[in-house]
KOLPAMI-988621 format. One record per atom (N, C-alpha, C, O, CB): x, y, z. Coordinates in steps of 0.2 Angstrom, whole numbers, padded with zeros to 4 digits, always signed. Atoms other than C-alpha are relative to their C-alpha. Glycine has a CB too. Layout:
KOLPAMI-988621
XYZ...
end
This chain:
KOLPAMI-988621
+0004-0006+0000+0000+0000+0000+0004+0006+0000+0010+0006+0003-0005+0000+0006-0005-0007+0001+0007+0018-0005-0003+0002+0005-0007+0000+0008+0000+0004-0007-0001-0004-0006+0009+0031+0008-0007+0004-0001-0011+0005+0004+0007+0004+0000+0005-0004+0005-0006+0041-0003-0005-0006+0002-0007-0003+0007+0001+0002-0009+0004+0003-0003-0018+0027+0001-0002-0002+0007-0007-0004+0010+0000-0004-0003+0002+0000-0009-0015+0026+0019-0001+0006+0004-0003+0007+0010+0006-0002+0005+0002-0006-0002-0017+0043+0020-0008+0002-0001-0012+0007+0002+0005+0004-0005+0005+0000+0001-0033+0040+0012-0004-0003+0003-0010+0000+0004+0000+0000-0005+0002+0005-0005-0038+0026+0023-0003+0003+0003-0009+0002+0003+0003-0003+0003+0000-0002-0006-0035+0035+0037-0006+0006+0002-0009+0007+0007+0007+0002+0002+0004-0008+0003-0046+0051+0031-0007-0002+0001-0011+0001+0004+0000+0003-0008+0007+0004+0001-0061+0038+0027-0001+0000+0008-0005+0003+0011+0001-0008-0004+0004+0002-0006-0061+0030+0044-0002+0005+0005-0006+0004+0010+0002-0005+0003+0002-0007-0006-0060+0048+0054-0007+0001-0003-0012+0000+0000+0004+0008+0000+0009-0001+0003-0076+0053+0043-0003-0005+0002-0008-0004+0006-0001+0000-0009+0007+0006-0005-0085+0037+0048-0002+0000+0006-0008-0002+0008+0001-0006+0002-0001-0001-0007-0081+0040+0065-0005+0005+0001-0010+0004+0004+0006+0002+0002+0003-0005-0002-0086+0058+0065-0008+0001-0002-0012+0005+0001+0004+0005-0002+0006+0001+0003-0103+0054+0055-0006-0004+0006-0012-0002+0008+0003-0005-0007+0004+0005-0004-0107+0038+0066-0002+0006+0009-0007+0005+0014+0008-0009+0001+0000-0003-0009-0104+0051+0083-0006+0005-0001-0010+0005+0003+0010+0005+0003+0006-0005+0000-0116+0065+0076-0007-0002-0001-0012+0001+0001+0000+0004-0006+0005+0003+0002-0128+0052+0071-0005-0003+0007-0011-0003+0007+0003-0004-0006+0001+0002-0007-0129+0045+0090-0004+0003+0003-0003+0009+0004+0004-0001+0005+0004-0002-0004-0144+0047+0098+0000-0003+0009-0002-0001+0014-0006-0002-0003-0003+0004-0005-0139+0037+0111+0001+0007+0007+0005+0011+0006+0008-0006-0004-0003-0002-0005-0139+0047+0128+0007-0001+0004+0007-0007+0007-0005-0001+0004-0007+0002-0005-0121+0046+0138-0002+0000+0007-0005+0003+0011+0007+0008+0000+0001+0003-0008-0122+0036+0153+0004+0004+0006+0009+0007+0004+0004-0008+0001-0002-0005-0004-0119+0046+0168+0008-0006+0004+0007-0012+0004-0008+0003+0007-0006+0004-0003-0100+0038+0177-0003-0004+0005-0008-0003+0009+0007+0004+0003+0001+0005-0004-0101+0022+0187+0002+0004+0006+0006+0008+0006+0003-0007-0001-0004-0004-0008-0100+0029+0207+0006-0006+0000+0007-0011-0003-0006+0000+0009-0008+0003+0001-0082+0023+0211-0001-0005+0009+0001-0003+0014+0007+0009+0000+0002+0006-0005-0087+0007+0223+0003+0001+0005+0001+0001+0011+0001-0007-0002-0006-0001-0006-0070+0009+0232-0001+0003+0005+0002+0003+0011+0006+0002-0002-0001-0008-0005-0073+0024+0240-0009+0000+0005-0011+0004+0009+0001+0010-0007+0006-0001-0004-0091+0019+0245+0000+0000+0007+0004-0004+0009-0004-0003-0001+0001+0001-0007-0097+0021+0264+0001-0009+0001-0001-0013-0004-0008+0004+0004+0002+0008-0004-0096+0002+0274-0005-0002-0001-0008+0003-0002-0001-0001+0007+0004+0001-0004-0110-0006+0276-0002+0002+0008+0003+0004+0011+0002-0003+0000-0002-0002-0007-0115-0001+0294+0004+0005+0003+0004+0006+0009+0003-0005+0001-0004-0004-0004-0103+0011+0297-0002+0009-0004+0002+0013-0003+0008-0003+0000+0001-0007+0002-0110+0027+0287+0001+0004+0004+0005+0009+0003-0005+0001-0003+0000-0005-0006-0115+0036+0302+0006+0001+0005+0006+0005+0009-0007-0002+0004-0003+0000-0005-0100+0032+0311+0003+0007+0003+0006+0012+0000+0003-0005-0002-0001-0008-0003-0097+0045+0325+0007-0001+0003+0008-0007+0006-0007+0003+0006-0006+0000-0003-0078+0049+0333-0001-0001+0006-0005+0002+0010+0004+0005+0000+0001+0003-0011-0076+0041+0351-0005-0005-0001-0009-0006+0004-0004+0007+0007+0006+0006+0001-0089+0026+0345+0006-0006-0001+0011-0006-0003-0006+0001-0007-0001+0008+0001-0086+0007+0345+0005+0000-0009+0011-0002-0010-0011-0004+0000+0000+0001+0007-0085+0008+0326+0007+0003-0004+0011+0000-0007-0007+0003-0003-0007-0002+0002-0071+0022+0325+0007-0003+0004+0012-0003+0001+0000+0008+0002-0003+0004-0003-0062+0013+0336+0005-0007-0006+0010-0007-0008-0005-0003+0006-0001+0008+0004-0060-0004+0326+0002+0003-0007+0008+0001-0009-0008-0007+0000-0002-0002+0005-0059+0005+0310+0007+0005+0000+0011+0005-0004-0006+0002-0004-0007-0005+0001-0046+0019+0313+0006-0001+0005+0012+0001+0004-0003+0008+0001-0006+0000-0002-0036+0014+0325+0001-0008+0002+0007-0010+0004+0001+0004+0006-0002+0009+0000-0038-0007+0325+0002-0004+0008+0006-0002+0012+0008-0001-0004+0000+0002-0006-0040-0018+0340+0004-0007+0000+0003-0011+0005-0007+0000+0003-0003+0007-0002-0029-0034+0336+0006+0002+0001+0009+0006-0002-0001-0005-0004-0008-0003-0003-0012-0033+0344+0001-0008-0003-0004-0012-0002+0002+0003+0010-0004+0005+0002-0001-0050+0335+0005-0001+0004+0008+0004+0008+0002+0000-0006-0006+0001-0006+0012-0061+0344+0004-0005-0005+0002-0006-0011-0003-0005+0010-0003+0007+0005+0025-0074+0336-0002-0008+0005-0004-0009+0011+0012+0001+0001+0000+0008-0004+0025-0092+0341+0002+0001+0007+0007+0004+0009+0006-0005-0003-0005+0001-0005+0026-0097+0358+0002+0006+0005+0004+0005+0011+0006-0002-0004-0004-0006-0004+0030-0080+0363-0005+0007+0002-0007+0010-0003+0007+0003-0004+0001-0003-0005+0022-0066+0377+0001+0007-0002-0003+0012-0001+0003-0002+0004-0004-0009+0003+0033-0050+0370-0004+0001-0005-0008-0003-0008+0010+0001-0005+0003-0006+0007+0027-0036+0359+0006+0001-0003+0011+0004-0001-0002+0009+0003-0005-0004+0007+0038-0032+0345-0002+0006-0002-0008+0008+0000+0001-0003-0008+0003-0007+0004+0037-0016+0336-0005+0001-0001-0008+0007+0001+0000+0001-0006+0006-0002+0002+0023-0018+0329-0005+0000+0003-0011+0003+0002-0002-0001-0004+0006+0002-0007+0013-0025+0343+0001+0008+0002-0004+0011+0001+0002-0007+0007-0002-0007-0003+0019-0008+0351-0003+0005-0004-0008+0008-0001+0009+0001+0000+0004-0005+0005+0014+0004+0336-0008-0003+0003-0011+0000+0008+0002-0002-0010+0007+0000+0000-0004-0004+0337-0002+0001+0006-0007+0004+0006-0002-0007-0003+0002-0002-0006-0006-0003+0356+0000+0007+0001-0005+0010+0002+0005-0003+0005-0003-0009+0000+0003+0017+0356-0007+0002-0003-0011+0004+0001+0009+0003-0006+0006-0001+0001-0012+0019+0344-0007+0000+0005-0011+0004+0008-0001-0002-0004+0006+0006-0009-0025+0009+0357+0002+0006+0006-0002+0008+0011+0006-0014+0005-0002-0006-0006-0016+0023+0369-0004+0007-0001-0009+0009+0002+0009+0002-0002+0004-0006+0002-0021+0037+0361-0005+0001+0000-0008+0005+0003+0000+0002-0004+0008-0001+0001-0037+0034+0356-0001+0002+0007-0002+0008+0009-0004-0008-0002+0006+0000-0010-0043+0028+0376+0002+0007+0002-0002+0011+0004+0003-0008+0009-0001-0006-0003-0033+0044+0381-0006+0006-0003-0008+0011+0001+0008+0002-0001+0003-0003+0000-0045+0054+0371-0007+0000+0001-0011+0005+0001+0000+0001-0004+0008+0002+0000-0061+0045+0374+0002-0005+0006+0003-0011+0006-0003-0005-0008-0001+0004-0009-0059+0040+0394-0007-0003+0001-0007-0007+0006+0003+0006+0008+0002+0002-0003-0075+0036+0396+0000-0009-0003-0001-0012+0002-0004+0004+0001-0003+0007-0001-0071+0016+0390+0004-0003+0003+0009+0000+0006+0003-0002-0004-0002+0006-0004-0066+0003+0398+0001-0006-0007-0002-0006-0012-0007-0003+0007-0003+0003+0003-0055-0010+0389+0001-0007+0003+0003-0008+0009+0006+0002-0001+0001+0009-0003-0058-0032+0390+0006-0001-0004+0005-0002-0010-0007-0006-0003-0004+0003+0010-0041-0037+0380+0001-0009+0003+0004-0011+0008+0012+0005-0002+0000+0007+0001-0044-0055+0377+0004-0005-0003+0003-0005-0009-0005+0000-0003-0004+0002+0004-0031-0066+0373+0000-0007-0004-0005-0010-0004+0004+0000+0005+0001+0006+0004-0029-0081+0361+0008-0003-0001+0013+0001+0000-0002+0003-0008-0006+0003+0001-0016-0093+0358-0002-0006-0006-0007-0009-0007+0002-0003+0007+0003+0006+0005-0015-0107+0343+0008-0001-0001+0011+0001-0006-0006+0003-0009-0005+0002+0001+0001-0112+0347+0003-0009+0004+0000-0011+0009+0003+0005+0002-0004+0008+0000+0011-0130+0350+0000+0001+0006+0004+0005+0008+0007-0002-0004+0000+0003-0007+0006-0138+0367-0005-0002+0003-0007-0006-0001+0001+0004+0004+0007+0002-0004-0009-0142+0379-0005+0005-0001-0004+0009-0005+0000+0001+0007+0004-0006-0003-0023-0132+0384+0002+0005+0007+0000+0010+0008-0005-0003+0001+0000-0006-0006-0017-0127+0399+0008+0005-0001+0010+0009+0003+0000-0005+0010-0008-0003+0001+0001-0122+0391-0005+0007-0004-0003+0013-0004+0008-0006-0005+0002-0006+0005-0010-0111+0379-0008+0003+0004-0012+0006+0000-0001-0004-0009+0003-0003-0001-0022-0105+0392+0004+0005+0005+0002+0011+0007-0005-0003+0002-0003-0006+0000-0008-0097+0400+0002+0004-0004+0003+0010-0003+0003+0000+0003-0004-0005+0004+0000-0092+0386-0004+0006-0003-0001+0011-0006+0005-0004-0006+0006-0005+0001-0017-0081+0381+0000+0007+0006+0000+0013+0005-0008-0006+0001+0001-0003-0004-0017-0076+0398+0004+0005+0001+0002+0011+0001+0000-0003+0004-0005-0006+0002-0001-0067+0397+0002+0004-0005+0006+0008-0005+0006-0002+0002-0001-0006+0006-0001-0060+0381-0006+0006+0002-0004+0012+0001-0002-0003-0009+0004-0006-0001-0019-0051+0386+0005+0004+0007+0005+0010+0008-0008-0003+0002-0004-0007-0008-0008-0044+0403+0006+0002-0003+0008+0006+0000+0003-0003+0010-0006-0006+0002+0007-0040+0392-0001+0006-0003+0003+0011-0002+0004-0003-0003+0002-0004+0002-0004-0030+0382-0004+0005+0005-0004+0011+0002-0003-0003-0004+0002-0005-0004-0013-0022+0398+0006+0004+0002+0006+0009+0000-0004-0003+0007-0005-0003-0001+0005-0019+0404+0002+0005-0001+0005+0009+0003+0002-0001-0001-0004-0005+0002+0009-0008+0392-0004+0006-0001-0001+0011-0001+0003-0001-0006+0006-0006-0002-0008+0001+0392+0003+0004+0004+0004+0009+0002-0006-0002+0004+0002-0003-0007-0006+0005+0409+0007+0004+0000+0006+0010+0001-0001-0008+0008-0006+0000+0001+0014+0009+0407-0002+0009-0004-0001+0015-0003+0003-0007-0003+0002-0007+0006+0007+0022+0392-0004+0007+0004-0005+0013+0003-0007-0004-0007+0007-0005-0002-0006+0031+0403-0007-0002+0001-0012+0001+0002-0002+0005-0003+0010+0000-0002-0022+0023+0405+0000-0004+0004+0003-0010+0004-0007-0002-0007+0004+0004-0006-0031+0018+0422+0001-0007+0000-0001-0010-0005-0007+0000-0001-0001+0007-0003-0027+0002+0429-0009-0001+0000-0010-0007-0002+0004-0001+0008+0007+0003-0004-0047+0001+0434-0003+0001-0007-0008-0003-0009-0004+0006+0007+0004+0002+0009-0052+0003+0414+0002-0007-0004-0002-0008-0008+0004+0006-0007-0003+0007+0004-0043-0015+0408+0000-0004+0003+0003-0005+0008+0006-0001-0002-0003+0008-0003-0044-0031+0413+0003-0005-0004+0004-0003-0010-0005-0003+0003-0003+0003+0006-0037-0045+0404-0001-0008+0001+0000-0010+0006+0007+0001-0001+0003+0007+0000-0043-0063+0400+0005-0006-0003+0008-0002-0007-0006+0000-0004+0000+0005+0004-0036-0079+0392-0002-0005-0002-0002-0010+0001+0002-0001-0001+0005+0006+0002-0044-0091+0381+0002-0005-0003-0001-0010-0004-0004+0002-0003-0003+0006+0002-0032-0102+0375-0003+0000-0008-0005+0005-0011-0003-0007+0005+0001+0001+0007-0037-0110+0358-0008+0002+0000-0010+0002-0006+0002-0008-0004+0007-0001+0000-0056-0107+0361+0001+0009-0008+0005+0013-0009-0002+0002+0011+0004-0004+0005-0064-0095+0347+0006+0002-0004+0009+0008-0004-0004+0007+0005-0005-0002+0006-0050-0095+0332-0002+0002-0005-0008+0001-0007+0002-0004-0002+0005-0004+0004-0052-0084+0319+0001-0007-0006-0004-0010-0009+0002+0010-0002+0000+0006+0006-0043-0098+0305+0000-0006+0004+0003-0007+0009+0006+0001-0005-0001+0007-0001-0045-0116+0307+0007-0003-0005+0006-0005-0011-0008-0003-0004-0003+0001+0007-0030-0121+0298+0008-0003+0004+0010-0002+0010+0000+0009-0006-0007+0002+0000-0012-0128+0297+0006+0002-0001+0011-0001+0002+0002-0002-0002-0004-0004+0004-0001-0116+0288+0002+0004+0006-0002+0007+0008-0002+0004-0006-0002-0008-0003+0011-0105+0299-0004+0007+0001-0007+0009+0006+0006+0003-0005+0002-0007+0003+0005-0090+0288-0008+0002+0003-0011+0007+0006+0001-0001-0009+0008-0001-0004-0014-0093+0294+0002-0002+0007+0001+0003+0010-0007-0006-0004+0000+0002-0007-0011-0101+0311+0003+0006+0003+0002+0006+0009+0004-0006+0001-0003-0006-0005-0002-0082+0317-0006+0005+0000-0006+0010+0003+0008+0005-0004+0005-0004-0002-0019-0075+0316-0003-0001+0005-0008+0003+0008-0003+0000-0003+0007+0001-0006-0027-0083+0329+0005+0000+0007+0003-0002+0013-0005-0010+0000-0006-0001-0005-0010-0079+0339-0001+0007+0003+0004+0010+0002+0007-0001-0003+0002-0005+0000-0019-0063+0347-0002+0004+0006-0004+0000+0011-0003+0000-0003+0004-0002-0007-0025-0051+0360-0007+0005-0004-0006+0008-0008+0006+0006+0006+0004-0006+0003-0041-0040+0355-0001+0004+0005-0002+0002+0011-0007-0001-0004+0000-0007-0006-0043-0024+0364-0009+0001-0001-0011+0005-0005+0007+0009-0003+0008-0001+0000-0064-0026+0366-0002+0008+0005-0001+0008+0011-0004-0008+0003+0002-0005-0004-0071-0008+0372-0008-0004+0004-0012-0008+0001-0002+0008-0006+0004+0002-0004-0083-0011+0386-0003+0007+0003+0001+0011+0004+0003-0005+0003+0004-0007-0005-0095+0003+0396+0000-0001+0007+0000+0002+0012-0008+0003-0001+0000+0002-0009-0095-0006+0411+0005-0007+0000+0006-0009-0006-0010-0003+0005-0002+0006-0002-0085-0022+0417-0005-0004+0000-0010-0003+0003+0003-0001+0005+0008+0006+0001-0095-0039+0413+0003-0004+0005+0001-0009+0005-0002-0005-0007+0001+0006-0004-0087-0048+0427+0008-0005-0002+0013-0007+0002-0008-0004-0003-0005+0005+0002-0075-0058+0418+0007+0002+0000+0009+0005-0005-0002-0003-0008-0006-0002-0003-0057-0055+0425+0005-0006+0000+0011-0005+0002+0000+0002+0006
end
């Protein structure tokens, strides 16, 4: 094909183009809303100092390694948040419930729950907030979030959650 027929080609199919576009009756669809950015479920109304801002902006699961009691970093970061927050919004009270899904008994993994939720009160309490706002539980393998085998899934159920409470239910 000469350069003069691709020139001509190209001429043609803009004219079709521009023909087929004037000829559209067709209304233009207004843009899809952008799903990503939509409110929660549930959480539209959510108000600052509530249950809901809590869990969504500052996160209530603190992680442990195998076996082990200590906070690392990032257990630390996520608590320091858990800090702040309660210091702005004192009137909660804090259940941190511990979890274990690690290699042993039940009673090796109801203490080791036990002392992750009091290492996590610890540091609360250490940070600034009220001893009489926290208590701390452990539950051993009871209420796992994965059922499973893998390392990689099994370090989830390796946990403390920091549950807001308005009163104490008792359970210490």
């Amino acid at each position: 094909m000469t350069l003069r027929m691709h020139s001509l080609r190209a001429f043609a199919l803009g004219a079709f183009a521009l023909a087929m576009a004037g000829c559209s009756t067709t209304a233009l669809e207004p843009p899809v809303p952008d799903v990503t950015n939509a409110p929660a479920a549930g959480f539209a109304n959510m108000q600052p100092g509530s249950e809901e801002d809590f869990i969504l902006n500052v996160g209530r699961r603190t992680y442990f390694t195998e076996g082990s009691a200590a906070l690392d970093p990032v257990a630390k970061t996520t608590i320091d948040n858990q800090i702040a927050w309660l210091k702005k919004h004192p009137r909660w009270l804090v259940k941190l419930q511990g979890f274990a899904d690690d290699p042993g008994g039940d009673a090796v993994m109801n203490d080791l729950s036990r002392r992750r939720a009091e290492a996590v009160m610890n540091y609360m309490i250490a940070g600034g907030i009220d001893a009489n706002r926290l208590w701390a539980k452990g539950y051993g393998k009871e209420r796992v979030v994965r059922d499973c085998t893998d390392t990689a899934c099994r370090v989830q159920n390796r946990r403390v959650i920091s549950n807001l409470r308005e009163e104490k239910d008792g359970a210490a």
